[in-house]
TORZALUM-584769 format. One line per 4 residues: for each residue x negated, y negated, z negated of N, C-alpha, C. Coordinates in nm, 3 decimals. Example, Ala and Ser with C-alpha at 12.3 -4.5 7.8 and 13.67 -1.06 7.14 Angstrom:
-1.319,0.569,-0.780,-1.230,0.450,-0.780,-1.320,0.330,-0.780  -1.285,0.225,-0.708,-1.367,0.106,-0.714,-1.290,-0.003,-0.787
END
This chain:
2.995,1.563,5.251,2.963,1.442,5.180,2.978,1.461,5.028  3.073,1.511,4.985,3.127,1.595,4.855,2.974,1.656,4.778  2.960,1.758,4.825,2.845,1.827,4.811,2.728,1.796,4.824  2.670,1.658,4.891,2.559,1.542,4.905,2.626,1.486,4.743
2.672,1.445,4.698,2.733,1.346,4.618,2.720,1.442,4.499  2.762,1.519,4.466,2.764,1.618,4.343,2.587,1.705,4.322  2.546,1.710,4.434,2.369,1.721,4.450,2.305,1.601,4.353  2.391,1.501,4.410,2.270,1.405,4.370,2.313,1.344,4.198
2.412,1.364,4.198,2.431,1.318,4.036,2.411,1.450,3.952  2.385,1.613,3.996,2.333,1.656,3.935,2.171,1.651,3.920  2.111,1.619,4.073,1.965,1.616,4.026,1.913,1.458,3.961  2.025,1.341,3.942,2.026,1.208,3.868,2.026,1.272,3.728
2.119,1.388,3.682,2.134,1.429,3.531,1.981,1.495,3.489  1.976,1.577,3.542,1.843,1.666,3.539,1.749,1.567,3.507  1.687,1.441,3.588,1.559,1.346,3.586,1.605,1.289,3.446  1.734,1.256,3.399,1.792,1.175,3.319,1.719,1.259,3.175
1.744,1.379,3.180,1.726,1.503,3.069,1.652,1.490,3.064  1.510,1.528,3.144,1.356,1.562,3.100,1.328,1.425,3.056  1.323,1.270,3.135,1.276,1.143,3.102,1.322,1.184,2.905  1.456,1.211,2.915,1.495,1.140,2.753,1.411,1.281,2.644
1.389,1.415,2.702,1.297,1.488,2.680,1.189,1.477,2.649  1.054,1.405,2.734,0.981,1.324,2.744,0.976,1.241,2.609  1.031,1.121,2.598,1.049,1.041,2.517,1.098,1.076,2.426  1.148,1.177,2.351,1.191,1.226,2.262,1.046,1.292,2.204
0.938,1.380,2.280,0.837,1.424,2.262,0.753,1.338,2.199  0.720,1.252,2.302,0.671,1.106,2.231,0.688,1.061,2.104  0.812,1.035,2.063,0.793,0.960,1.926,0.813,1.046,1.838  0.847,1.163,1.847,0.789,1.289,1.735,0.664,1.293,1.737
0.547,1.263,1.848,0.391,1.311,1.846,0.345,1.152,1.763  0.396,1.067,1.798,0.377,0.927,1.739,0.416,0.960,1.568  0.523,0.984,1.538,0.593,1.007,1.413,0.445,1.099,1.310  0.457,1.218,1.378,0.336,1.318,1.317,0.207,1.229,1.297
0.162,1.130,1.399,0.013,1.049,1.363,0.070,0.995,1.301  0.144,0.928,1.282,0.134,0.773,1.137,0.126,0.838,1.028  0.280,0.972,1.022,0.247,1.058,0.904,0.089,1.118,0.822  0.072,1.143,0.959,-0.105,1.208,0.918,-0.196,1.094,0.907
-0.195,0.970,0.919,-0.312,0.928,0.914,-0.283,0.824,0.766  -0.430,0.812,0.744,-0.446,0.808,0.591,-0.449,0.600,0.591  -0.473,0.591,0.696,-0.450,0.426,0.750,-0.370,0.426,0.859  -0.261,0.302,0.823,-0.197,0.251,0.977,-0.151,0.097,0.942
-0.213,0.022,1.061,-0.214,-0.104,1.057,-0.144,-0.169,1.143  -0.012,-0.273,1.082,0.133,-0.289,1.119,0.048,-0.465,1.212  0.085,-0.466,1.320,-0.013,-0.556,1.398,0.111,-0.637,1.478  0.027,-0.766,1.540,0.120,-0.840,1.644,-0.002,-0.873,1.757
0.037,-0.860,1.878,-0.087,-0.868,1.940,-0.145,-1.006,1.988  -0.082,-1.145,1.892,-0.115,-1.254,1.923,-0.190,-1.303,1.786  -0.221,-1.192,1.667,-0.254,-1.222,1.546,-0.407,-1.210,1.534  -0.480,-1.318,1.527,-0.583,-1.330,1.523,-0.635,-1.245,1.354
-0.572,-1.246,1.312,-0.603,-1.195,1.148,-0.595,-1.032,1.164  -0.524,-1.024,1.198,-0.495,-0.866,1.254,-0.598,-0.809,1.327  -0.663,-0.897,1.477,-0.749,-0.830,1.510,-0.883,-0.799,1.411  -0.904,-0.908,1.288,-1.022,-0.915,1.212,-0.991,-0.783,1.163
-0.851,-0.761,1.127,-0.862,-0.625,1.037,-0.919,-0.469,1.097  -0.855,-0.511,1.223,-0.860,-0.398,1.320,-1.057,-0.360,1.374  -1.117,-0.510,1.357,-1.245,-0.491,1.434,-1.346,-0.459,1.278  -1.236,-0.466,1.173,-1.303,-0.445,1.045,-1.314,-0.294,1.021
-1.242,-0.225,0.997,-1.208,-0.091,1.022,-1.277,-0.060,1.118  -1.291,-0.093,1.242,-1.383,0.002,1.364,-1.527,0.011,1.296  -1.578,-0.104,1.267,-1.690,-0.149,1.235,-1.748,-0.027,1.130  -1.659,0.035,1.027,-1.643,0.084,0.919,-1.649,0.285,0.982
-1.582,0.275,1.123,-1.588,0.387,1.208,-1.450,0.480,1.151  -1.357,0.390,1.064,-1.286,0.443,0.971,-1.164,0.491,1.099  -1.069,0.594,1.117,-0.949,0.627,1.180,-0.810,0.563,1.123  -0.777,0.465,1.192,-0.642,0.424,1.174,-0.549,0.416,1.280
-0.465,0.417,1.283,-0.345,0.399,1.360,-0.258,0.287,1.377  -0.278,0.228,1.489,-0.205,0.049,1.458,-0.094,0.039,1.536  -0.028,-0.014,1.465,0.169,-0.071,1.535,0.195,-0.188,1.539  0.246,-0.185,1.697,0.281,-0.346,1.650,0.433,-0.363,1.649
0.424,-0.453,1.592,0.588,-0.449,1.522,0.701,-0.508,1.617  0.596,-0.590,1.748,0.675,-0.675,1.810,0.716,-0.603,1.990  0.634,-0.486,1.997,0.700,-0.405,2.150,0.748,-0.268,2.029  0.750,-0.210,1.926,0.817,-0.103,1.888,0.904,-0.106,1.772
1.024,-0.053,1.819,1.124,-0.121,1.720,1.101,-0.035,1.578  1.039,0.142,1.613,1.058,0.189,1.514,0.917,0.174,1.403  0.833,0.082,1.494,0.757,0.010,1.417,0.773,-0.069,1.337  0.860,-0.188,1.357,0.926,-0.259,1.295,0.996,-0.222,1.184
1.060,-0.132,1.177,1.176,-0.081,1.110,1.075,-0.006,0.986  0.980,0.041,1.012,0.879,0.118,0.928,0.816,-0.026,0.831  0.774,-0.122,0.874,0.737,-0.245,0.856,0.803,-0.303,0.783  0.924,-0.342,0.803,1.011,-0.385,0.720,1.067,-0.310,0.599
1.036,-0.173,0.569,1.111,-0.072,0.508,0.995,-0.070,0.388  0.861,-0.164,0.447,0.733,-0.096,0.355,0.709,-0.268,0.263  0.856,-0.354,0.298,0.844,-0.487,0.258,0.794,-0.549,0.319  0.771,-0.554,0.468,0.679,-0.634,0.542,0.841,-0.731,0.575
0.780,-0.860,0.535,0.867,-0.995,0.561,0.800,-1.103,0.688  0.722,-1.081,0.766,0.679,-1.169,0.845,0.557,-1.162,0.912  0.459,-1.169,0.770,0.329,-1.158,0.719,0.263,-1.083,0.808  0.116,-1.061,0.846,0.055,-0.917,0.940,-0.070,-0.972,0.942
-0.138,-0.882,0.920,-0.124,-0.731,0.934,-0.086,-0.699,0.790  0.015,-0.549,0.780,0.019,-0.518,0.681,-0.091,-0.374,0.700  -0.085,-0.340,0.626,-0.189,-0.246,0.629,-0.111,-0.138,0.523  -0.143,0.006,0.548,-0.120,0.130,0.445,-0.239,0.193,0.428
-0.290,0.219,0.314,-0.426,0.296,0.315,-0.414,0.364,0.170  -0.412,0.503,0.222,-0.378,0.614,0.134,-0.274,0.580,0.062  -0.147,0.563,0.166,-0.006,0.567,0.113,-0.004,0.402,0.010  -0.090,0.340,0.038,-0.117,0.182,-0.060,-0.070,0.050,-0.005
0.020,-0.005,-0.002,0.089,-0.145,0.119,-0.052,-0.241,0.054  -0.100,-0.311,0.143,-0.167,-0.429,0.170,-0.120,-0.550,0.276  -0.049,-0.629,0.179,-0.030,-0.703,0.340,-0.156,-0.840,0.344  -0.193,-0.874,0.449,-0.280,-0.961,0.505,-0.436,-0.895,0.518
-0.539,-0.958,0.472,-0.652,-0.870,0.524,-0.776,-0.976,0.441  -0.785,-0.901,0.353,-0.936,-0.925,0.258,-1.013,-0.806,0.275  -1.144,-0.829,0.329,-1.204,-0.704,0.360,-1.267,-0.628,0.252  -1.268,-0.728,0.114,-1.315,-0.654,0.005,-1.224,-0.594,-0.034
-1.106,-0.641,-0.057,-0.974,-0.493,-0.097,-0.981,-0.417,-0.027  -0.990,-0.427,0.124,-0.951,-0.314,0.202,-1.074,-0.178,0.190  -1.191,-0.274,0.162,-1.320,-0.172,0.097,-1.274,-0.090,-0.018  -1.243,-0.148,-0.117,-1.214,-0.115,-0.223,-1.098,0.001,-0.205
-0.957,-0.011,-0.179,-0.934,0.136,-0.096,-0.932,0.222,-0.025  -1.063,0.176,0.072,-1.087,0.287,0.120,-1.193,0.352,0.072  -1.287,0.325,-0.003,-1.348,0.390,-0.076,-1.359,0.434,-0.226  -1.244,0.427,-0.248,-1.242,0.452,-0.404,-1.173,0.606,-0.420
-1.240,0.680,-0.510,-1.240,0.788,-0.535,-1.104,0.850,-0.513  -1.078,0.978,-0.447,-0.929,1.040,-0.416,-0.871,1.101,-0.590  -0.772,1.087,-0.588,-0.703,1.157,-0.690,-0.674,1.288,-0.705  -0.691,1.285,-0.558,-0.707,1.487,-0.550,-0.814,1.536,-0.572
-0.921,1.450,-0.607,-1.061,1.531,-0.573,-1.119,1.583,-0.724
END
């Protein structure tokens, strides 16, 4: 019974390891896209303004990356860190905070000439 019992809380540790493994993978591969992408749009999924931004950008065929602030905490925490007080969508575009959603600003940086170029 000993040896049933010590089986099973080692193969409970093992599932325990890879899951937090797993999920550890995850929000490093998450971490690397927000880093890399040149848009990411801080969202709530009951925000009608948000989706305008979101179906604005598709429309545009532009690549962004959207978070919502209200199932990910380290969304949130990114959100709040970038001055987001409530407000949403906030928007980042080329490292630029926008919060709410005028589609002529959001034109306006995304197409305005790079500083690297």
């Amino acid at each position: 019974m000993r040896i049933l019992l010590l089986v099973l809380i080692a193969v409970s540790g093992w599932i325990g390891l890879t899951q937090f493994r797993v999920q550890q993978r995850a929000e490093l591969e998450a971490a690397v896209e927000v880093a890399d992408a040149e848009v990411v749009v801080y969202v709530t999924s009951w925000c009608a303004v948000c989706k305008q931004a979101r179906e604005h950008l598709d429309s545009r065929g532009v690549a962004y990356v959207a978070r919502d602030i209200e199932t990910d905490p380290g969304a949130y925490d990114d959100y709040r860190a970038l001055g987001g007080t409530g407000a949403v969508p906030l928007m980042v575009i080329r490292g630029e905070t926008v919060t709410g959603f005028n589609a002529d600003a959001v034109d306006a940086r995304l197409y305005a000439p790079r500083e690297d170029s």
